[in-house]
Structures are given as structure tokens and as C-alpha cells.
C-alpha positions in Angstrom: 64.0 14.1 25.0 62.7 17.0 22.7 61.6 13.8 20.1 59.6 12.7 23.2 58.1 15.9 24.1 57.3 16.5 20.2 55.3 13.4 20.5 53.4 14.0 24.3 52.2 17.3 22.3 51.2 15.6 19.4 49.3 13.3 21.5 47.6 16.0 23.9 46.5 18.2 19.9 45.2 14.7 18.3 43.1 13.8 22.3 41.8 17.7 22.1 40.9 17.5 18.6 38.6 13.9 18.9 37.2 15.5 22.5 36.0 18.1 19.9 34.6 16.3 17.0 32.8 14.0 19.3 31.5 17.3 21.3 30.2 18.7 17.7 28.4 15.4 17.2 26.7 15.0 20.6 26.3 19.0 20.7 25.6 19.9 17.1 22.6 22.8 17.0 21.2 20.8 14.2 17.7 19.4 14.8 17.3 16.3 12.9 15.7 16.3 9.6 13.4 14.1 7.9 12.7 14.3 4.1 9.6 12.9 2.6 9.1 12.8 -0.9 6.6 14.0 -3.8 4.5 11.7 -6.1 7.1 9.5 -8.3 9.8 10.8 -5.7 11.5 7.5 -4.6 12.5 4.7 -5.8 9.9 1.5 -5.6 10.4 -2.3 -6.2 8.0 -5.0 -7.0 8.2 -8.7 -7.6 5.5 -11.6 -9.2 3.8 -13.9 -7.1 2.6 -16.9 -9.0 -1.1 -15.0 -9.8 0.1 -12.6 -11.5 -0.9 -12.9 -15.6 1.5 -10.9 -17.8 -0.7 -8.8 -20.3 2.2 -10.1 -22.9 4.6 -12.5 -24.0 6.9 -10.0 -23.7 6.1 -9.1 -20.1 6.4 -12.7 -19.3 9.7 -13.0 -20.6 11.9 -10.0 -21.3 10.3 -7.4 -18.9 12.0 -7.0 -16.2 15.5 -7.5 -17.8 16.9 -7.8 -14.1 16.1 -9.3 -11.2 17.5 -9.1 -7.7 17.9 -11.7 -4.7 14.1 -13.0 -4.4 12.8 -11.7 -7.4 12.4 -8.2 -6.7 12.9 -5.4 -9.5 12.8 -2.0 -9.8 9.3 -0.9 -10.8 9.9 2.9 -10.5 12.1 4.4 -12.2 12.5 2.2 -15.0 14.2 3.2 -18.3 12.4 0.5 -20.4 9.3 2.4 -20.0 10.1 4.8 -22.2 9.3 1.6 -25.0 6.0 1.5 -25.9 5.7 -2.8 -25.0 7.4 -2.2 -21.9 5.2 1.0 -21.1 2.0 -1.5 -21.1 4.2 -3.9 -19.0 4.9 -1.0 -16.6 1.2 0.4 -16.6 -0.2 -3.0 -15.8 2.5 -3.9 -12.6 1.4 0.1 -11.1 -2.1 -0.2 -11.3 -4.0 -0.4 -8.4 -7.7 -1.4 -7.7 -10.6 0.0 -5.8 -12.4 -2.8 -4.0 -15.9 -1.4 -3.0 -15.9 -4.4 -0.4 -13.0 -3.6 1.6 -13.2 0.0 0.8 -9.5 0.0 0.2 -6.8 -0.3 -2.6 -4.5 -2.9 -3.6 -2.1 -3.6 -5.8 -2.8 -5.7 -9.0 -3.2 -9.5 -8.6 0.2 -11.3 -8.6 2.0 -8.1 -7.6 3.8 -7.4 -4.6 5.8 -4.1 -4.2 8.5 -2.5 -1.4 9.6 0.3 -0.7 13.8 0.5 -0.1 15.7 2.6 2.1 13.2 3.5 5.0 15.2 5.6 7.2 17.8 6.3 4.8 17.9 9.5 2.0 19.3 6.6 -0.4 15.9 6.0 -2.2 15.3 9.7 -2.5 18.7 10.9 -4.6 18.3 9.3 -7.6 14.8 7.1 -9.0 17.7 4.9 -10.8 21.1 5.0 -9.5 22.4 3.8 -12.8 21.0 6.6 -14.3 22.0 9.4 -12.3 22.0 12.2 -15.1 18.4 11.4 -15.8 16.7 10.1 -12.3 18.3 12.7 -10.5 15.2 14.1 -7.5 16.7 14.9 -4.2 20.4 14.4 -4.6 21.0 18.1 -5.1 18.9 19.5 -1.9 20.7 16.7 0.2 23.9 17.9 -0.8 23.0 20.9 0.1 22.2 20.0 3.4 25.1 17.7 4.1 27.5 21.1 3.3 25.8 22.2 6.5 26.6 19.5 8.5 23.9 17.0 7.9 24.8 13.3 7.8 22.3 10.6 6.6 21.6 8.1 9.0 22.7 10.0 11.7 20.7 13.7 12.0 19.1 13.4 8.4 16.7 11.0 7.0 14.2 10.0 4.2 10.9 8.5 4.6 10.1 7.6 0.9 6.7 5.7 0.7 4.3 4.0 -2.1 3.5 7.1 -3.4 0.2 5.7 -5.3 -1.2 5.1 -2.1 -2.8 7.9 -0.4 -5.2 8.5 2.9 -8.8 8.4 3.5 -11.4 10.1 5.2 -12.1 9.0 9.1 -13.7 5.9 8.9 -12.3 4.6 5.9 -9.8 2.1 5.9 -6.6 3.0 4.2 -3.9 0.3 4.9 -1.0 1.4 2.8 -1.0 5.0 3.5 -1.9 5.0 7.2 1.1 2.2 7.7 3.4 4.8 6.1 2.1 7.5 8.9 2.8 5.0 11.7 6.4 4.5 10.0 6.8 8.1 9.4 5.7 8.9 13.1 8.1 6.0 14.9 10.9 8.0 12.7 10.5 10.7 13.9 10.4 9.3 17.4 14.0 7.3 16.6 15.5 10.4 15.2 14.5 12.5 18.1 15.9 9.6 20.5 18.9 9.9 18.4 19.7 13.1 18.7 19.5 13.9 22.3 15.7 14.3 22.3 15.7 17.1 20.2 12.5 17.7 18.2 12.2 17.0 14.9 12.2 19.4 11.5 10.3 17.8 8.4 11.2 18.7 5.0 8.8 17.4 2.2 8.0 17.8 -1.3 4.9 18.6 -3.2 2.5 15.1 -1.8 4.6 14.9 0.7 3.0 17.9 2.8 -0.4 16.5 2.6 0.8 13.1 4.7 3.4 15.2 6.5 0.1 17.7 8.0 -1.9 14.5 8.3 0.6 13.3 10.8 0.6 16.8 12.4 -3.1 16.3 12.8 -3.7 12.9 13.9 -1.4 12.8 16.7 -1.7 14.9 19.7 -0.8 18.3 20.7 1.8 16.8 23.3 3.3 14.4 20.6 3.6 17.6 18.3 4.9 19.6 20.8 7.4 17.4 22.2 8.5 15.8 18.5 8.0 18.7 15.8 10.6 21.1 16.0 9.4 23.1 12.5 7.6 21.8 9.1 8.9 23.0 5.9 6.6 22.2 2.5 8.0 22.9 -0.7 5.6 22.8 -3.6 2.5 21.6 -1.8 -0.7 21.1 -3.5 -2.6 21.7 -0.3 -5.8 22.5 -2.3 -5.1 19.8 -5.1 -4.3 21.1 -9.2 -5.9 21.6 -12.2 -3.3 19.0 -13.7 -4.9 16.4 -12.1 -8.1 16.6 -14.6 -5.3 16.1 -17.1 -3.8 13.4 -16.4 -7.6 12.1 -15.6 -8.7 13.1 -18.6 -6.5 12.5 -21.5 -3.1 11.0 -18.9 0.1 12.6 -18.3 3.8 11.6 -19.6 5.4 14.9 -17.3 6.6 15.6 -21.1 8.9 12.6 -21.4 9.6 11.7 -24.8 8.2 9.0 -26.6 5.9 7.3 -24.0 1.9 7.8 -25.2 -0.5 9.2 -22.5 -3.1 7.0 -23.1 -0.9 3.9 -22.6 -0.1 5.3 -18.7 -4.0 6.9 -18.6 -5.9 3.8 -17.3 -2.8 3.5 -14.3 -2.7 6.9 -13.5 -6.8 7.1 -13.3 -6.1 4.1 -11.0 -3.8 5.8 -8.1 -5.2 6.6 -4.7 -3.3 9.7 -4.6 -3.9 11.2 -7.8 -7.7 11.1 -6.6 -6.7 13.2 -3.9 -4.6 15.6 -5.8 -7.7 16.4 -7.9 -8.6 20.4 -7.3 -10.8 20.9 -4.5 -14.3 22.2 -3.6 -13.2 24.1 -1.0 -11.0 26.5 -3.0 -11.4 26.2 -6.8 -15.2 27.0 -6.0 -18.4 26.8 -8.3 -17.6 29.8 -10.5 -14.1 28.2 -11.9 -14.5 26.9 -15.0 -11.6 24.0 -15.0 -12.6 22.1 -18.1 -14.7 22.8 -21.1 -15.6 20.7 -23.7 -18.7 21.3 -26.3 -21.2 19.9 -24.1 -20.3 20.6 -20.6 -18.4 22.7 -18.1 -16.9 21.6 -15.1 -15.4 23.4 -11.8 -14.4 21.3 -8.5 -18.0 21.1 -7.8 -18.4 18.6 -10.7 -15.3 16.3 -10.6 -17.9 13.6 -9.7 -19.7 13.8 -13.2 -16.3 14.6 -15.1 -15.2 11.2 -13.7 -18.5 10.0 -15.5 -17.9 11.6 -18.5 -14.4 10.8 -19.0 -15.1 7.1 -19.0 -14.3 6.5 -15.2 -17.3 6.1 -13.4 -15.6 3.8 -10.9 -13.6 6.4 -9.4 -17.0 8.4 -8.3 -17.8 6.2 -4.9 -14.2 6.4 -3.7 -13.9 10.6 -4.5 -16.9 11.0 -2.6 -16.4 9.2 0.0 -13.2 8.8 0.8 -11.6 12.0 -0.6 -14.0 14.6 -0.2 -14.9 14.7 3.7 -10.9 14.8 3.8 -9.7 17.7 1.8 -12.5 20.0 3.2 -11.3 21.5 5.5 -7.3 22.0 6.0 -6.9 21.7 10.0 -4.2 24.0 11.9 -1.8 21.8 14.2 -0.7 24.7 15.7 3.0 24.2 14.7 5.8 25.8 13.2 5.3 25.6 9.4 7.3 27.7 6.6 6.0 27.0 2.8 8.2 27.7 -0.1 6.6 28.1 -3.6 7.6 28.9 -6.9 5.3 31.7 -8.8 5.5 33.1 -12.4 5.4 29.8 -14.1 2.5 29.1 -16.8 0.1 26.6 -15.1 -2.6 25.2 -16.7 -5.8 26.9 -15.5 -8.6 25.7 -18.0 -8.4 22.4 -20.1 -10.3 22.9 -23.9 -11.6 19.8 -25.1 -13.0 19.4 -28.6 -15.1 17.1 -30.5 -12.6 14.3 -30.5 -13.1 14.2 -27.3 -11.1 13.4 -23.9 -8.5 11.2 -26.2 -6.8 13.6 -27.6 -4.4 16.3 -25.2 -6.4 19.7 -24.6 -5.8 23.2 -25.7 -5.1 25.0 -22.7 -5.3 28.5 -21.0 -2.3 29.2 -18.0 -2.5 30.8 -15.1 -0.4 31.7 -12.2 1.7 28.7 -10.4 4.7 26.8 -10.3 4.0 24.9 -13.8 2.2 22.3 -12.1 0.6 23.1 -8.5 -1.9 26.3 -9.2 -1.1 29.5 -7.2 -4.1 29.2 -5.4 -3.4 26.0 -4.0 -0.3 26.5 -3.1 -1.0 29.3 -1.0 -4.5 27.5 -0.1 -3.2 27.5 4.2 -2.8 31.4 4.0 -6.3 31.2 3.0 -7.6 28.5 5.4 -6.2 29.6 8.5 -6.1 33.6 7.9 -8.4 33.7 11.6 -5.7 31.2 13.2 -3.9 33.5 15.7 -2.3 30.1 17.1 -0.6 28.9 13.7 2.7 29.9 13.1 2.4 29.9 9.0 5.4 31.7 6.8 5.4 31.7 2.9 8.4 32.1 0.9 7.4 32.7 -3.3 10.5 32.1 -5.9 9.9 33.6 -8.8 10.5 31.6 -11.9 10.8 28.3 -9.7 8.9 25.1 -11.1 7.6 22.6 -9.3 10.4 20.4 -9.4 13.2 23.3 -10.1 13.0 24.0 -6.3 15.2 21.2 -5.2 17.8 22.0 -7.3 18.0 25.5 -8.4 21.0 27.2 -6.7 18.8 30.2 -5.8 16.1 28.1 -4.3 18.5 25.6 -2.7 19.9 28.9 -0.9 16.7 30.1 0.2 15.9 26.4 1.5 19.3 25.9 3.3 18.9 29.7 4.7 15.2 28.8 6.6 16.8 25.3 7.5 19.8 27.3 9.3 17.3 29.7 10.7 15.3 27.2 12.4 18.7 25.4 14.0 19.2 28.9 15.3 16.1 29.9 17.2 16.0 28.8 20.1 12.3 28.9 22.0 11.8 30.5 25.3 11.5 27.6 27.1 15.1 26.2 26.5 16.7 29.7 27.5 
């Protein structure tokens, strides 16, 4: 009798404990979260259609060394890159092309590219999952945020994208990048739907913020209010960076070894959104010297002639029309948003060019930043909306945080995981 009695109580602790864990998940105080990624900040795939024209024999043949189920390979991150044939391989498959008819971007001819893992924070961990110790980009933060109770798939979620693509100015087509914002927006929707109807928290990364305010902004105030729980941008070039004349200029390897800059140059002049990333008008100002070489000086005011100069004249009709009218003016949506920055790392301020010219890498002077995003842009919305009584706007600075530090630093992943729990916490008037 007393076996039966043991086993009626076991019963009764094991029907308690699931009426609990499914309470938890049907109760948690955990708004869902959607990350979006920076520049380079998920995984991307690509596969040959029969125009495409290698630039080599050996990007005909031993470039990609693997292939998947219909052809498709992974065109970012890949190792091989790092090899001088294989970087021309690489450069060639990521370049896109401005066509003045269209007034759009696409991708090279022959090239088609994906993006895995919508929905899912799988794309965002790692660039190459075989490569973990190297390709490592959110996997920290989302650990981080899984320790809290956070489950991918379930209440968290990644929105990775094709991060060459950017937006454009009203009336201006922009096919890639606006089909991301529709994607992003019906995710946020599903999530919400998901979750009880709770409203939605976003967590981005550097490029990520600009799309994630764009969305903010060309929705309505009813959609915000009833989706957008809080926004939270880390790193956000909200006023674009002087590193962007760099890689313009003279191309950027983000200091990985062995790869030459002017190999990557002619790609990177090619992206969408690197052209927006370039510093603006609006805060760099006229009296900014940004580059100076021995016959010119040029602040924001004079990207359009340093495009010239530099030997990329056909970037000028896109900057100006397309990218210009957008960046501005940096539009309030009147909702929740909490920046975190790094500060105190030595961010190039002005680029010296000498006689050589734009070929060879710059000397250059530092200022204030997080190594790559300059202090002033990064603090650009306290500046825009310092007479906007109706825009909730926090700023958190790290000091000694760099740009891409902040998602894995234990200090920063603290402060992170601290205004995430926060914002589960509160709990607006109108729920009480």
C-alpha cells in the first residue's frame, strides 16, 4: 500500500512540476527578441547560374572546394579567401553593380546568393561553423541571453540579411534591402503572435540599427506601438564613419593577415551599404577635415568629388541621389530606444595621403570612438533629437569597448544582459 502511495505522490510532484514549466513558458516576462546583425555579420551563400564567367581557371575549377545540394556554397565567411587567387575569386562573386537604368543594385552576372537561417540565431553565431574559433560573431551575446531564459526559435530570433545591400531614399527603388524590411517586419509580427501578443524588443548591431530605425520609421505609429516593445543598438554608425573613406580609398582587410586591400577594394567600393556608411553631411560638417592628400582636402561635404578623385566616379549618381536625401535627417519614431557604445578606442579621424597616392594605406590621426564607428556618430541621435520631448533615448558608453568587443566582452555582455532584464521588468501603465 505505502509502494502505491509512494507512487500517487510521485505522480501528483511530476503533474505539478509540467503544470509549472508549461506556466513559465506560456507566462514567461520575457518579451521576444530579435537580433539583426552588422555588416559581414551572418553567414551568406551563393551559387553559379550558367552566365556567370569565372575571372580564372582557378575559379572555374577549384574555387568553391564544396558545394551543397543545388550548388549552393558559402560565399561569406570563407577561409580560402585569405589566398590571394581565391581572394580575386571571392571579390568578383560579392561585387555588386549599379544600374543607372533600374536605379538599383544587383548582384554580378551568373551569381545568385541566399541568405540561411531567417528566423533562426543559427546564421548569426558563427560566419563558418567549421571554424568556430575564428568566425565566432554573435555566439557569445546569445549565450548570454539564453542563460536568461531565451530560447531560439521560440522567444529569440535572428534576422540576418545580405548585408551589401542597403536602402534608398523615397523614391528610389531598393529591392534587396526593402524585401529584408518587409521580412524583418512579418518577424516581428510572428514573434509577437508567438508569444502571447507581446511586443517585440530588437537587439542589433552596428548596420543593423540603421535598417532596424528604418522599420521604426516606415511603419506606423499604431504598428510601433502595438509591435515594438524597446530597441537596443549597439555600435551604431547613425551618422556613418570616417573608415568608410578607407576602405573607399585605399580598401579595408579589418587587419586580417595576408589578404591585400586592393584585391577586396574594387568589391568593397561596389556595396550598397558601404555608400551609406560613408560619414555624413549632416554631422561631420564643412569644417572637418576627413582626408588630406597634397592636392586636396575633403570633409563630408565633398565625398562626391573624393569619389571622383579616388577613381570611382560611378559611385557619385547613386551617393547623391540615393544616399544623401536619406541620411539627412535621423527621424524620431517615438519609441523606446537604449544605445550602447564603446568610447576610448583610437579611431581614425583624418586619413594622410601622400604622393603615391590613394594606393597605398594612409598615415592617420585618431580620435575618439570605438576603433571603428567615430564618437560623434555614435552618439549622432543624442544630437538629432536633443528638442524631442516625445523620444525615449538612453546612452550607455563602455569604456575601452571596440566595435566588435561589445558582443563578447564579459563586462559589456553584463551591461547588455542587465538593460535586456530591465526592459522584461518594466511594465507600462497601461498593463497595470
Amino acid at each position: 500500500m505505502k509502494g502505491l502511495e509512494f507512487l500517487l505522490l510521485l505522480l501528483l510532484l511530476l503533474l505539478q512540476m509540467a503544470v509549472m514549466l508549461c506556466t513559465y513558458h506560456t507566462q514567461s516576462n520575457l518579451h521576444p527578441l530579435i537580433l539583426v546583425p552588422g555588416n559581414g555579420g551572418n553567414q551568406l551563400e551563393g551559387r553559379f547560374t550558367g552566365k556567370y564567367k569565372p575571372s580564372s581557371l582557378v575559379c572555374n575549377r577549384w574555387y568553391p572546394v564544396r558545394k551543397e545540394k543545388g550548388g549552393w556554397f558559402r560565399l561569406w565567411f570563407d577561409p580560402t579567401v585569405l589566398l590571394a587567387p581565391f581572394t580575386k575569386c571571392f571579390a568578383q562573386r560579392m561585387t555588386l553593380y549599379y544600374h543607372p537604368d533600374m536605379d538599383d543594385y544587383q548582384n554580378a552576372p551568373g551569381i545568385e546568393t541566399r541568405v540561411p537561417h531567417f528566423g533562426s540565431t543559427q546564421a548569426l553565431l558563427y560566419l563558418d561553423p567549421c571554424l568556430k574559433h575564428i568566425s565566432g560573431y554573435m555566439a557569445p551575446l546569445v549565450n548570454s541571453l539564453e542563460q536568461i531564459g531565451y530560447v531560439d526559435g521560440e522567444n529569440l530570433f535572428g534576422a540576418p540579411y545580405d548585408f551589401r545591400y542597403g536602402l534608398a531614399a523615397e523614391g528610389h527603388p531598393s529591392h534587396v534591402g526593402s524585401k529584408f524590411l518587409q521580412d524583418l517586419k512579418d518577424l516581428v509580427e510572428k514573434a509577437s503572435a508567438e508569444n502571447g501578443g507581446k511586443p517585440v524588443i530588437i537587439l542589433s548591431h552596428s548596420l543593423g540599427g540603421l535598417f532596424v530605425l528604418h522599420l521604426l520609421n516606415r511603419n506606423t505609429a499604431s504598428w510601433r506601438e502595438k509591435y515594438i516593445k524597446h530597441f537596443v543598438a549597439l555600435s551604431t554608425p547613425w551618422g556613418g564613419t570616417v573608415q568608410e573613406m578607407l576602405t573607399f580609398a585605399s580598401g579595408y582587410t579589418l587587419d586580417v593577415p595576408l589578404v591585400e586591400p586592393l584585391l577586396v577594394r574594387e568589391e568593397q567600393r561596389s556595396s550598397e551599404s558601404n555608400l551609406w556608411l560613408m560619414p555624413s553631411p549632416t554631422f561631420f560638417g564643412r569644417n572637418q577635415s576627413l582626408v588630406i592628400t597634397p592636392n586636396a582636402t575633403y570633409s563630408a561635404f565633398d565625398i562626391p568629388q573624393f569619389l571622383e578623385d579616388i577613381g570611382f566616379p560611378q559611385g557619385i549618381h547613386p551617393y547623391k541621389t540615393r544616399i544623401l536625401p536619406m541620411v539627412e535627417r535621423l527621424i524620431a519614431p517615438e519609441v523606446p530606444i537604449t544605445c550602447i557604445i564603446g568610447s576610448g578606442v583610437k579611431t581614425p579621424l583624418t586619413l594622410f595621403y601622400g604622393s603615391d597616392g590613394f594606393d597605398k594605406q594612409p598615415e592617420i590621426e585618431y580620435g575618439d570612438g570605438d576603433g571603428t564607428v567615430n564618437m560623434l556618430s555614435l552618439v549622432a541621435l543624442e544630437l538629432a533629437w536633443a528638442e524631442e520631448t516625445k523620444q525615449p533615448l538612453k546612452v550607455i558608453k563602455i569604456s575601452q569597448i571596440s566595435h566588435t568587443s561589445i558582443l563578447k566582452d564579459d563586462i559589456a555582455l553584463e551591461k547588455i544582459i542587465g538593460e535586456i532584464s530591465d526592459i522584461n521588468s518594466h511594465v507600462p501603465s497601461s498593463d497595470v
